[in-house]
ROSE-460957 format. One record per residue (C-alpha): x, y negated, z negated; residue in three letters. Coordinates in steps of 0.02 Angstrom, whole numbers, plus 32768, in hexadecimal, padded with zeros to 4 digits. Last residue first. Layout:
XYZALA;...
! end
This chain:
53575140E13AUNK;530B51D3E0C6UNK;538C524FE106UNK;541751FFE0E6UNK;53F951D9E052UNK;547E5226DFCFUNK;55185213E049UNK;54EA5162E074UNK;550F512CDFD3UNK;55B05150DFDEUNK;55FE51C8DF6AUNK;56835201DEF6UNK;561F526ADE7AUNK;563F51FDDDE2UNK;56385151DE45UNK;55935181DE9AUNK;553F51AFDDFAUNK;558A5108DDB7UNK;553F50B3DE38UNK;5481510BDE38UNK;548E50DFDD72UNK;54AA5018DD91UNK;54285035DE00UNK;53A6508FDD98UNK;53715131DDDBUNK;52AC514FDDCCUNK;528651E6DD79UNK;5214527EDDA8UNK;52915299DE45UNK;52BC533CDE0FUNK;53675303DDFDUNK;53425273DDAFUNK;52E352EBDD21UNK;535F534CDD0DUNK;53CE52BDDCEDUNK;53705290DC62UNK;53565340DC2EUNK;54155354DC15UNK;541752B2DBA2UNK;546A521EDBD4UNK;551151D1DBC7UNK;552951C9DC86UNK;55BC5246DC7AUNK;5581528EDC11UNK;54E752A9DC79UNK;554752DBDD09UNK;55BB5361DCBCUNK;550253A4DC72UNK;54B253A0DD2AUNK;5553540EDD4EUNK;55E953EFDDBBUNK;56485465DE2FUNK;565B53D7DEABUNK;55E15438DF44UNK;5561545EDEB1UNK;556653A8DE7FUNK;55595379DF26UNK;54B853D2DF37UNK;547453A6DEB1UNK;549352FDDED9UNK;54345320DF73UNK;53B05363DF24UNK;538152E4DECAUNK;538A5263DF43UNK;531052B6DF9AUNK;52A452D6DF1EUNK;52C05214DEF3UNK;526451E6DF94UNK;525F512BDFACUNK;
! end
């Protein structure tokens, strides 16, 4: 799985939302870099993490890999 991709598209619907990677990671309980670092694809997302992420930004999965499938 590419997690550049998936990344960037939750950067991308963050923009779109008005939200920040900071919004995100309190909302995940995590630290900025943390995030950061999903959204640069460096880190693996968890599952449990990939749902809430989902939750908070009121998406379906298939919204954030779309273009990997």
């Amino acid at each position: 799985m590419d997690y550049k991709i998936i990344g960037n598209n939750l950067l991308a619907h963050l923009k779109r939302q008005n939200k920040t990677q900071t919004d995100l990671a309190n909302h995940l309980n995590k630290s900025k870099q943390s995030v950061n670092n999903i959204i640069n694809g460096k880190n693996k997302i968890k599952l449990d993490e990939l749902i809430s992420i989902l939750d908070y930004l009121e998406l379906e999965l298939y919204d954030i890999i779309k273009e990997i499938i």
